[in-house]
C-alpha positions in Angstrom: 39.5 -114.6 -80.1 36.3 -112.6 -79.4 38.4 -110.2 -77.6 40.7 -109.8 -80.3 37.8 -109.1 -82.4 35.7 -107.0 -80.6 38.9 -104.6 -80.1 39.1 -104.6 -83.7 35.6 -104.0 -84.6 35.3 -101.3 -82.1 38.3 -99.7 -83.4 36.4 -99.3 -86.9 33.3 -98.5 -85.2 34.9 -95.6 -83.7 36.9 -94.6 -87.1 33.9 -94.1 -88.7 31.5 -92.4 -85.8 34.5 -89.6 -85.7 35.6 -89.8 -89.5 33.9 -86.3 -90.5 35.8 -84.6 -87.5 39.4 -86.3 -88.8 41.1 -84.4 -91.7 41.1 -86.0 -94.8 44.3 -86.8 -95.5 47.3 -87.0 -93.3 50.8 -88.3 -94.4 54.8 -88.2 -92.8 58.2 -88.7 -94.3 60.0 -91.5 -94.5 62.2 -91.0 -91.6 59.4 -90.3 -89.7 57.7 -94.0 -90.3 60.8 -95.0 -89.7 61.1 -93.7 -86.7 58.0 -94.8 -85.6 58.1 -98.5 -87.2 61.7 -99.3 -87.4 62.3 -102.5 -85.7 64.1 -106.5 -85.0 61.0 -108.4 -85.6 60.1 -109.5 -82.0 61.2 -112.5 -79.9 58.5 -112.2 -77.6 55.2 -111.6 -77.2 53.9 -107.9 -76.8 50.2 -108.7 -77.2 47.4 -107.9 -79.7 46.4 -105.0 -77.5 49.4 -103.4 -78.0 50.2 -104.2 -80.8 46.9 -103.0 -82.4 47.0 -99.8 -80.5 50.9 -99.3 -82.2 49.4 -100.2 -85.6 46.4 -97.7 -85.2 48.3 -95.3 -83.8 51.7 -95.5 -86.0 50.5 -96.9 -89.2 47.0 -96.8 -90.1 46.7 -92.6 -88.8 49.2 -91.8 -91.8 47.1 -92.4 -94.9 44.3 -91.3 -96.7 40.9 -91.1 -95.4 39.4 -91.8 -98.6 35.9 -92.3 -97.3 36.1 -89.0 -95.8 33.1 -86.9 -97.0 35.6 -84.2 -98.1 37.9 -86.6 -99.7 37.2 -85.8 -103.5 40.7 -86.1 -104.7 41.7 -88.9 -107.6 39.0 -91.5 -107.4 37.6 -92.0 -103.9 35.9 -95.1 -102.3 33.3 -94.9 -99.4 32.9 -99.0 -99.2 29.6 -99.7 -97.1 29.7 -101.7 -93.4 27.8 -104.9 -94.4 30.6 -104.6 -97.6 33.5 -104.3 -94.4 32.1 -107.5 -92.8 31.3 -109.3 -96.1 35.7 -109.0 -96.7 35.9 -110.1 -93.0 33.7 -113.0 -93.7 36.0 -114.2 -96.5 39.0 -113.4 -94.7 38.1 -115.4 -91.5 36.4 -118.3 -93.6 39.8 -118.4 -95.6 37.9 -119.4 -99.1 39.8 -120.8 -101.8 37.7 -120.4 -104.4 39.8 -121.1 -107.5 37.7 -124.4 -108.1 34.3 -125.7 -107.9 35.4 -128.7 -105.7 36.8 -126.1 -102.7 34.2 -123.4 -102.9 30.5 -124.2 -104.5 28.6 -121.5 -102.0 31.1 -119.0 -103.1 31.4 -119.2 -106.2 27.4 -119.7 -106.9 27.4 -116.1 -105.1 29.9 -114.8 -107.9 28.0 -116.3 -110.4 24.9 -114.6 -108.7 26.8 -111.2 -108.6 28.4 -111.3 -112.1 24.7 -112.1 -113.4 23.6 -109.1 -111.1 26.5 -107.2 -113.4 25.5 -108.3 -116.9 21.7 -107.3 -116.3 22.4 -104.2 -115.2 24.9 -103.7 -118.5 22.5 -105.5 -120.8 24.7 -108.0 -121.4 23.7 -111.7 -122.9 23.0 -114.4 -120.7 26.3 -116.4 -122.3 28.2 -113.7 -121.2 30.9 -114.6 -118.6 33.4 -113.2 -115.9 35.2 -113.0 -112.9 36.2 -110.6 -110.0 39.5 -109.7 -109.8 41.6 -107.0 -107.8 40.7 -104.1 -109.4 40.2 -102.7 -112.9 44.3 -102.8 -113.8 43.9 -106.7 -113.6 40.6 -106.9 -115.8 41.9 -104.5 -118.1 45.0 -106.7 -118.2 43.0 -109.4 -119.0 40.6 -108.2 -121.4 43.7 -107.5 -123.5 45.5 -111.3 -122.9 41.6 -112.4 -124.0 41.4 -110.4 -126.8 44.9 -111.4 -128.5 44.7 -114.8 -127.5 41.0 -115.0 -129.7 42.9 -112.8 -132.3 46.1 -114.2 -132.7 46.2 -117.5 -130.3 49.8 -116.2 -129.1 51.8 -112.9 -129.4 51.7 -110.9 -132.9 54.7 -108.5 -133.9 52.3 -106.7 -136.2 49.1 -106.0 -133.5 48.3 -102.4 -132.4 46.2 -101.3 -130.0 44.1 -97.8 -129.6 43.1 -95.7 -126.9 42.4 -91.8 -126.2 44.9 -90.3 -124.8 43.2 -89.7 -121.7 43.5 -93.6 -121.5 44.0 -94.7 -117.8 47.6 -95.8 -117.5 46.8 -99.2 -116.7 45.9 -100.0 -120.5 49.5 -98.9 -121.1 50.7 -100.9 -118.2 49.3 -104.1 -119.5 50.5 -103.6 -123.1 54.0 -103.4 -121.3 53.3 -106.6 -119.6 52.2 -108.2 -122.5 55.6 -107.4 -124.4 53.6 -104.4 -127.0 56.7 -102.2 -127.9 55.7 -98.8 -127.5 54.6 -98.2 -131.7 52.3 -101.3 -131.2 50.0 -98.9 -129.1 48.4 -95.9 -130.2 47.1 -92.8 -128.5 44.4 -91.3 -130.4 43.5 -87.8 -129.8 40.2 -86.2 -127.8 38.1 -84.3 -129.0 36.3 -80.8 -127.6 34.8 -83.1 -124.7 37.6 -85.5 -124.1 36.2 -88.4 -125.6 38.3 -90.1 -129.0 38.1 -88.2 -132.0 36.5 -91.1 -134.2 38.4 -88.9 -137.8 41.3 -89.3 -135.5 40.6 -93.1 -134.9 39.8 -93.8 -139.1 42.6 -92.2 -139.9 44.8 -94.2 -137.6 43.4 -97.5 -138.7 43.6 -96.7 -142.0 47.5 -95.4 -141.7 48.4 -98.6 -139.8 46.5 -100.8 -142.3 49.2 -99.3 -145.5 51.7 -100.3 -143.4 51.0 -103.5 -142.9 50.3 -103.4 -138.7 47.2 -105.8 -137.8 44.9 -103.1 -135.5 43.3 -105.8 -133.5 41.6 -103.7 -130.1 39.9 -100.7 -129.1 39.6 -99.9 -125.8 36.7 -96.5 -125.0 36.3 -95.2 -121.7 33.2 -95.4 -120.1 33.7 -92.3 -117.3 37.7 -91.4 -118.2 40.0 -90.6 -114.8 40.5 -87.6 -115.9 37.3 -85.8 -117.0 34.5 -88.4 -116.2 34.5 -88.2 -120.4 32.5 -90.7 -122.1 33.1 -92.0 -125.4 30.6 -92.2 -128.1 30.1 -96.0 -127.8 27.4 -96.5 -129.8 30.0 -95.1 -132.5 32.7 -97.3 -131.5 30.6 -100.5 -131.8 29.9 -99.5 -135.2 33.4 -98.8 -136.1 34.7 -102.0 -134.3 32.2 -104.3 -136.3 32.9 -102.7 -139.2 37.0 -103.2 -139.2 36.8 -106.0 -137.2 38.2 -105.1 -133.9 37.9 -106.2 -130.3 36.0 -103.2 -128.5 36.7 -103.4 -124.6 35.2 -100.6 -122.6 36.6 -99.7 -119.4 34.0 -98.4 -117.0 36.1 -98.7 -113.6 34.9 -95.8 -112.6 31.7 -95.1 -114.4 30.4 -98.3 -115.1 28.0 -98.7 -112.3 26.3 -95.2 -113.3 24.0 -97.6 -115.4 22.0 -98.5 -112.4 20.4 -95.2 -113.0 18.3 -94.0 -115.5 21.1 -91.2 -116.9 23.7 -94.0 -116.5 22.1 -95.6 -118.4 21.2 -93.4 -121.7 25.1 -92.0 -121.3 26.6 -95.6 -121.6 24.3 -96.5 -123.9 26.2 -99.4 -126.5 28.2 -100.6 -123.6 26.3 -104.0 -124.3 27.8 -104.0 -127.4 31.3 -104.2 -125.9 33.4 -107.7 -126.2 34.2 -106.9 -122.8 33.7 -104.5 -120.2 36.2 -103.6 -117.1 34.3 -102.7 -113.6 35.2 -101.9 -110.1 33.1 -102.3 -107.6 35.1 -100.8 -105.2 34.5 -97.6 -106.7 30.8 -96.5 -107.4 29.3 -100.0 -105.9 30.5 -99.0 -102.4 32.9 -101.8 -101.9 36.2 -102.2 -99.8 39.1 -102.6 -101.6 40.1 -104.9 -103.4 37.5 -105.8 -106.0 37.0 -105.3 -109.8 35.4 -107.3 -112.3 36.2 -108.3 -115.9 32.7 -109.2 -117.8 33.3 -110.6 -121.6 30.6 -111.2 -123.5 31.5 -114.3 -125.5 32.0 -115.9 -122.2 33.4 -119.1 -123.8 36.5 -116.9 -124.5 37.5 -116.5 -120.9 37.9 -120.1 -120.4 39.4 -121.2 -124.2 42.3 -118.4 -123.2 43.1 -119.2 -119.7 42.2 -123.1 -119.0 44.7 -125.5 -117.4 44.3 -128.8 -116.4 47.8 -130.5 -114.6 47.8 -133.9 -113.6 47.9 -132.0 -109.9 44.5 -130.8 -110.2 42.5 -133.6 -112.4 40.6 -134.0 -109.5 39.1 -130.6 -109.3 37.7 -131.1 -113.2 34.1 -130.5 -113.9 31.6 -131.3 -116.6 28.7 -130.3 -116.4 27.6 -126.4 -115.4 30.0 -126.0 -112.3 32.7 -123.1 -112.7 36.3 -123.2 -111.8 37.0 -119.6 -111.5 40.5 -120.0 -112.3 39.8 -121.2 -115.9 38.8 -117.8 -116.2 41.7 -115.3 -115.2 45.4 -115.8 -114.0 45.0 -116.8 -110.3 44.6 -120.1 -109.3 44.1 -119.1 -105.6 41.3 -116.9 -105.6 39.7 -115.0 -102.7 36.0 -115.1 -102.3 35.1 -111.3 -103.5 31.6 -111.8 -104.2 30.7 -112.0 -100.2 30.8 -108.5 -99.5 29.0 -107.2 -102.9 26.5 -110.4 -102.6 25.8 -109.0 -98.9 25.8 -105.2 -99.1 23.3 -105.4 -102.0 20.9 -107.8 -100.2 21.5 -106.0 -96.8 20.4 -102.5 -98.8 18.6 -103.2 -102.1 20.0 -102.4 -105.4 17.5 -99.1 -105.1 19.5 -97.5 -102.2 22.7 -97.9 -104.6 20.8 -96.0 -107.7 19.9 -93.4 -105.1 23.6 -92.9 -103.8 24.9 -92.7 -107.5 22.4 -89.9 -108.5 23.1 -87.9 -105.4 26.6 -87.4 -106.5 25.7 -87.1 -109.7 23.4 -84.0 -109.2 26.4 -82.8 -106.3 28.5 -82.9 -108.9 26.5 -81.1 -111.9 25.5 -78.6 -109.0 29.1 -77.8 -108.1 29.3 -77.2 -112.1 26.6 -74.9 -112.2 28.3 -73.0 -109.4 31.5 -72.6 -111.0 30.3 -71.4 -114.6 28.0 -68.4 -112.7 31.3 -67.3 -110.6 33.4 -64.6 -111.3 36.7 -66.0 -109.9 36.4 -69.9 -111.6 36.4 -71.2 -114.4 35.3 -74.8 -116.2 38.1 -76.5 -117.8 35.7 -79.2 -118.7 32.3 -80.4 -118.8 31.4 -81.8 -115.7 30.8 -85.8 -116.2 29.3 -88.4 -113.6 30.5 -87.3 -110.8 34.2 -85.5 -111.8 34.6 -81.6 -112.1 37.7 -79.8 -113.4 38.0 -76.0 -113.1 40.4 -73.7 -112.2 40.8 -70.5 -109.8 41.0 -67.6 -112.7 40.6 -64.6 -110.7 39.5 -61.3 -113.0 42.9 -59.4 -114.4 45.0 -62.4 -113.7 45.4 -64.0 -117.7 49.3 -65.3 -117.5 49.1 -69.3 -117.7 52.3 -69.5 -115.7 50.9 -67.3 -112.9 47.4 -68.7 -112.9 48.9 -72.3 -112.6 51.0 -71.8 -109.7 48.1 -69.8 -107.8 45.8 -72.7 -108.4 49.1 -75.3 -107.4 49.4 -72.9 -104.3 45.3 -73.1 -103.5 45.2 -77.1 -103.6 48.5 -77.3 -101.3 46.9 -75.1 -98.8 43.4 -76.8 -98.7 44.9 -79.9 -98.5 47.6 -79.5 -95.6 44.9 -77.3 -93.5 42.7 -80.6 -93.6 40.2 -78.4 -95.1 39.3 -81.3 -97.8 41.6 -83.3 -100.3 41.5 -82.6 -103.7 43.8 -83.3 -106.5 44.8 -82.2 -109.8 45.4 -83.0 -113.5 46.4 -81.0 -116.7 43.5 -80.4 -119.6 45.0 -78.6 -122.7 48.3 -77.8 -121.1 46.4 -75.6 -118.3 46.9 -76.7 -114.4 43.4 -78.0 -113.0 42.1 -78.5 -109.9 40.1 -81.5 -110.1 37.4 -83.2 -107.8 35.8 -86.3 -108.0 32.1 -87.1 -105.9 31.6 -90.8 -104.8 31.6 -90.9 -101.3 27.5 -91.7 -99.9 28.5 -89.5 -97.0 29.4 -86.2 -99.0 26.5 -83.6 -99.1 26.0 -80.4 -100.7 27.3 -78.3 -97.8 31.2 -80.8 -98.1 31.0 -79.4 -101.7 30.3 -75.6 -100.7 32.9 -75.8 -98.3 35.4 -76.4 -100.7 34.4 -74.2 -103.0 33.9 -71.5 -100.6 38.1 -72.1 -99.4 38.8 -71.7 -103.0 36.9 -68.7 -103.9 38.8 -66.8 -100.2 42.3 -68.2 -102.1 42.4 -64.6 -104.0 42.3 -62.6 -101.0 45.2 -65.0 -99.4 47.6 -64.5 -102.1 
């Protein structure tokens, strides 16, 4: 057994000593994996040495390397070692921790951690939660919570509203909830990408005459696309005053409120009925772990507590938790041991200072771009996102300027050069990047930047 796990742990070791020398990004075909995977499951033994040499060698080589200091592409993750060993803790400790009975230390760490959370958010102390996979699971069940304290069951009549620079997991859950697609509504950005509130009133209002039953808002709080904030403070407003369920989803820029800009961009995100986060973004965790944080916690447990004869054993009454009372999964993995461990391993401080550096890399790269002659802002840079475009001077035909920009992220991409990725703003072809990673430094940015500004002279 320690072999087996020293050969694994060196094998990580070794993954991350080399991993600014590796490309970013390296992927194959199908056939090609097939090739290389394509098997009868084994009679025999071959032994872990081997076989963790094939599945290094054949597997894990083709994928992203999205803790690579030039991996800026859709929305990295750069977990931390103490957060690796915290997941190989609860892996190799096996935790069920969907009751109190089967898992008091771990889930008194939760609690610890989700109280961690709602200080940092300025939440209330009768605020509850639970970690989940990711922020498409605590989006999910922000919106089950929400109906269920609306409408106790599902309501023909209820609509839902969201920018349209929504992330498509809000649309996903509505799907899985049964919301036909008129039940939700995509309300329309503004100049900065955030939700038009005139947009917003007038939607209510339209929906109201009909005889709909709006019943949830959801703002972002650091949008996929942009990094855009929406004007929560506004929101909360609007939200009291119609009586609506506000859920914020800060997946991606949620965490930004350790800091002292964080925190006067999200401003009102304490006045959210719940907020979606994932740690596994901007809190330097390894996949998977989100959070779900509602702030009449009382909610949580009203909507998703079930007691069958099967588990009366497992019931509590006084302050213990059984996490499963709060969410959909009974069997529960102990998240909490890697964030509970990176944070005390570090200090919340060394966090704060890691989410400022890529702010400032970010509002840098933005400075850049607006005093360049060949590149253009397509939006505000936001936390840590930047979209722009190569425009060189002369060139002013859309179609031609989106397939030279299409052309300049293939080629920086396959050359291992860095991995970035794209979106659309106001029909126009961006290249986007997004800073996370604690590795990336000011020169992984100017590298980019620099094989961007060359593209011209390569077309």
């Amino acid at each position: 057994m320690r072999r087996m796990g020293y050969a694994v742990v060196d094998l990580l070791v070794h993954r991350w000593a080399t991993l600014p020398a590796q490309p970013p990004w390296r992927t194959a075909s199908r056939p090609e994996m097939e090739a290389r995977l394509r098997e009868p499951v084994p009679e025999g033994p071959a032994g872990f040495e081997t076989a963790l040499r094939r599945l290094a060698g054949d597997a894990l080589e083709f994928a992203g390397r999205i803790d690579h200091p030039r991996f800026v592409a859709f929305i990295p993750s750069s977990p931390t070692w103490p957060s690796v060993m915290g997941d190989l803790l609860a892996s190799g400790y096996n935790v069920f921790q969907g009751t109190w009975l089967e898992s008091a230390g771990p889930s008194q760490v939760e609690l610890v951690v989700l109280d961690w959370f709602k200080e940092w958010l300025g939440y209330p102390a009768g605020a509850a939660g639970l970690l989940l996979s990711g922020a498409s699971a605590a989006n999910l069940t922000a919106l089950v919570v929400a109906r269920a304290s609306r409408f106790g069951a599902a309501d023909p009549g209820a609509v839902l509203y969201a920018s349209d620079q929504v992330h498509s997991s809000v649309e996903r859950a509505a799907r899985i909830l049964g919301f036909r697609a008129d039940q939700v509504r995509l309300v329309a950005c503004d100049d900065h990408y955030r939700i038009h509130l005139d947009a917003l009133h007038t939607a209510l209002a339209r929906d109201r005459a009909a005889g709909h039953e709006p019943y949830l808002v959801v703002a972002n709080a650091g949008a996929t696309n942009t990094g855009a904030i929406d004007d929560l403070p506004a929101l909360a407003d609007l939200c009291r005053y119609e009586d609506l369920w506000l859920h914020v989803d800060g997946a991606y820029g949620g965490f930004a409120a350790l800091t002292e800009r964080g925190q006067s961009w999200l401003a009102g995100i304490e006045r959210a009925d719940s907020i979606a986060l994932d740690p596994h973004k901007w809190l330097f965790q390894a996949f998977e772990a989100g959070c779900l944080l509602v702030r009449e916690g009382t909610r949580l447990h009203d909507t998703f507590h079930v007691m069958p004869d099967y588990l009366r054993d497992t019931a509590v009454l006084g302050r213990e938790i059984n996490f499963a009372d709060r969410g959909i999964q009974l069997t529960r993995r102990a998240r909490a041991l890697e964030i509970w461990l990176s944070l005390q391993t570090f200090g919340a401080a060394a966090f704060r200072q890691a989410i400022d550096r890529a702010i400032d890399l970010a509002a840098a790269a933005g400075e850049r771009i607006a005093h360049t002659t060949t590149l253009e802002l397509l939006a505000p840079p936001s936390l840590g996102i930047v979209c722009f475009r190569l425009h060189p001077p002369g060139v002013e035909d859309e179609t031609r300027l989106d397939e030279l920009n299409a052309r300049v992220l293939q080629r920086l991409n396959d050359t291992g050069v860095a991995m970035i990725s794209s979106t659309r703003l106001r029909g126009h072809y961006s290249l986007r990047f997004c800073i996370m990673n604690w590795r990336t430094g000011p020169d992984d940015i100017a590298r980019i930047l620099d094989e961007i500004e060359r593209a011209p002279a390569q077309e």
